[in-house]
C-alpha positions in Angstrom: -13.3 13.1 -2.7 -12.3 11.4 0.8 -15.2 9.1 2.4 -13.3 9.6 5.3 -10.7 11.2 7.4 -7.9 10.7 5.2 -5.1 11.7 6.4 -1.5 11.6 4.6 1.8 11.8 6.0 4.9 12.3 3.4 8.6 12.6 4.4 11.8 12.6 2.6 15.0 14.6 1.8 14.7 18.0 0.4 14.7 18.2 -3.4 13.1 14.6 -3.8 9.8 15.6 -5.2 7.5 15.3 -2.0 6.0 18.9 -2.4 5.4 18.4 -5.9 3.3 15.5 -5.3 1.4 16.5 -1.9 -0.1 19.3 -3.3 -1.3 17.2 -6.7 -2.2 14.1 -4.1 -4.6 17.4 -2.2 -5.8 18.7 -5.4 -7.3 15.4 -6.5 -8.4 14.5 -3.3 -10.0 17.5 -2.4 -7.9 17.7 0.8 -5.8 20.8 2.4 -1.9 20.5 2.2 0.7 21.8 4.3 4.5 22.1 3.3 5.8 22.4 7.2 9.1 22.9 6.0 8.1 26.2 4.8 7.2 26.5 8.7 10.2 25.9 9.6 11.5 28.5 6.5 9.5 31.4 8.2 11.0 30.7 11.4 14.6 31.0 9.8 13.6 33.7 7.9 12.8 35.9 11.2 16.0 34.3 12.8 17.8 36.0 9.9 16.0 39.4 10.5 17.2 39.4 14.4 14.2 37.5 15.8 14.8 34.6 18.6 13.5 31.2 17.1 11.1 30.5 19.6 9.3 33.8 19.8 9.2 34.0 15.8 6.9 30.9 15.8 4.4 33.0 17.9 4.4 35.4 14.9 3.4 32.7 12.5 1.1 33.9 9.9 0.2 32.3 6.8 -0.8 34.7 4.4 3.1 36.5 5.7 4.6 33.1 4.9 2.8 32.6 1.4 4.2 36.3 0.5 7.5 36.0 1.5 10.3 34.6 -0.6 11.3 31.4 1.3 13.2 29.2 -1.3 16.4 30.5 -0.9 19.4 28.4 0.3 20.0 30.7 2.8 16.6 31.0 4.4 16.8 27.0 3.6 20.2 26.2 5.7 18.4 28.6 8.5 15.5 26.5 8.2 17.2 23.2 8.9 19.2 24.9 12.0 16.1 26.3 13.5 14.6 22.9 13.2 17.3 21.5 15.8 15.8 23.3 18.7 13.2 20.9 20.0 11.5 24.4 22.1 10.6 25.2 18.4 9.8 22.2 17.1 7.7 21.9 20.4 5.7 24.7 19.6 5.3 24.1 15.8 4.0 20.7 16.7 0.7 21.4 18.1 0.1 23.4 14.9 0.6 20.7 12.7 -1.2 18.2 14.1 -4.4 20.5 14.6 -4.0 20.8 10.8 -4.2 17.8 10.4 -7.2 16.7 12.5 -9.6 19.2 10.2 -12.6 17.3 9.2 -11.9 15.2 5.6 -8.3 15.1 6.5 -5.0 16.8 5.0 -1.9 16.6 3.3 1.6 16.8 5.3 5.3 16.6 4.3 7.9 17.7 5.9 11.2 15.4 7.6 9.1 14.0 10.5 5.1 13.8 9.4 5.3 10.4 9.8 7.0 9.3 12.9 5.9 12.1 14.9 3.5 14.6 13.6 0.8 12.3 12.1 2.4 8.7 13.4 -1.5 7.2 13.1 -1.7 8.7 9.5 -3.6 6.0 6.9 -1.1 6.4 5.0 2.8 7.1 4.7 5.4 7.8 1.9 8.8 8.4 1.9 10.2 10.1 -0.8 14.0 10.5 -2.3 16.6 10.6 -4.5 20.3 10.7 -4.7 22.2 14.0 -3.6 23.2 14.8 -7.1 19.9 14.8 -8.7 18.4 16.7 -6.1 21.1 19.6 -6.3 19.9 19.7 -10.1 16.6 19.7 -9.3 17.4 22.8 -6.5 19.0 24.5 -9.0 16.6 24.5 -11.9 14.0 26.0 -9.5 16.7 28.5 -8.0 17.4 29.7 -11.9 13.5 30.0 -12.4 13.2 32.4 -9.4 16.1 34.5 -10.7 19.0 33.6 -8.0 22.5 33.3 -8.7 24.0 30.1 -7.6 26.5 27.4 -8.7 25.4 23.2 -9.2 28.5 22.7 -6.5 26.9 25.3 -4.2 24.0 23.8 -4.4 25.2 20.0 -3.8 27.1 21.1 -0.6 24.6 22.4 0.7 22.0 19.5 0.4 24.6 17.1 1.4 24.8 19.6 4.3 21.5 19.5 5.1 21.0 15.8 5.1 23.5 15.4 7.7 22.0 17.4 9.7 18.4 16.3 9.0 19.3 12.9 9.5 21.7 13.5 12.9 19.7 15.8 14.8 18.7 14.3 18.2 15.1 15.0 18.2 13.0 14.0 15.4 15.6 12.7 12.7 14.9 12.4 9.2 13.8 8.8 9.2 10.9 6.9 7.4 8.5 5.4 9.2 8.3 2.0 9.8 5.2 1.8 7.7 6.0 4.4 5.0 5.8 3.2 1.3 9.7 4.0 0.2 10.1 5.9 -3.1 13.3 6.9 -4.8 12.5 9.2 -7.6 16.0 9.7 -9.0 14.5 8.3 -12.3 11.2 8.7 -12.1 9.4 11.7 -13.6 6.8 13.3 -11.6 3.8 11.4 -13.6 5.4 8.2 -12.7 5.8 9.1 -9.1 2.0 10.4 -8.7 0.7 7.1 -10.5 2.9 5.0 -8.0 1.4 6.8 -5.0 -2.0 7.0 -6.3 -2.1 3.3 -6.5 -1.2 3.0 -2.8 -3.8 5.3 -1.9 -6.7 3.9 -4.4 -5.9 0.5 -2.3 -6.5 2.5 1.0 -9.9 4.0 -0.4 -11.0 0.5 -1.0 -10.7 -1.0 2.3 
């Protein structure tokens, strides 16, 4: 359990492993998490359905997002294009900074938690891996949840998404200056939570 406000910002490129380990970094540390790209997800999803991108933040719900089937490269690709519109971004900002500022702290990952959404966090990770283990990694889960999809598919469309991520004018996908990098191409998930716990253990003690 936190002694203090403690307040975690974790970026990096879709498929890297940053979800996995925010929620197990909250769990243990007794802190709330929020995945903002699945913010981003619900606002693509109601893009998809006919809804403008701006008003479809005002219908935000999280129990609606937590029910809804957001994983899909579809909804995904939707997700990043939505995410290029800075009157949405604008909008989804306030929400994810008022998450954070709970009492005890939180949990954030996302493309931008650490430059812009939390830039005073205590501490910062950036998480990747290479294109190609990613894609695998996308397309293990998308199997589990019963989609139909190719490895090649799936590649294309990560590389996809990284460029845009990465080349969009506001907010790029960039670490912080201050971010602890990780590349977890060949690391299993155990390796990467004992690498980030000992960052964070160091934090605790100061």
């Amino acid at each position: 359990m936190a002694k203090f406000d403690l307040v975690i910002a974790i970026d990096g490129t879709a498929a890297s492993g940053k979800g996995t380990i925010s929620k197990k970094i909250a769990h243990n540390y007794s802190v709330p998490h929020l995945d903002t790209g699945l913010l981003y997800r619900f606002v693509g999803y109601k893009v998809l359905k006919g809804f403008d991108p701006v008003s479809a933040v005002d219908q935000l719900s999280m129990s609606e997002m937590e029910a809804l089937d957001l994983k899909t490269l579809k909804v995904s690709n939707a997700a990043s294009e939505v995410a290029k519109n800075p009157l949405v971004r604008a909008k989804l900002l306030e929400f994810q900074r008022s998450f954070a500022s709970q009492p005890g702290g939180a949990v954030l990952d996302g493309r931008d938690i650490g430059t812009v959404i939390c830039p005073n966090a205590n501490i910062k990770f950036f998480i990747s891996a290479s294109a190609e283990i990613r894609a695998r990694r996308r397309y293990k889960e998308l199997l589990g949840l019963g989609h139909s999809i190719s490895l090649n598919k799936v590649l294309k469309d990560i590389q996809e998404r990284d460029e845009r991520d990465t080349n969009r004018k506001d907010s790029p996908l960039v670490p912080a200056v201050d971010a602890k990098k990780i590349d977890t191409s060949d690391m299993t998930i155990a390796e990467v939570y004992a690498s980030v716990s000992r960052v964070i253990e160091s934090e605790l003690k100061k």
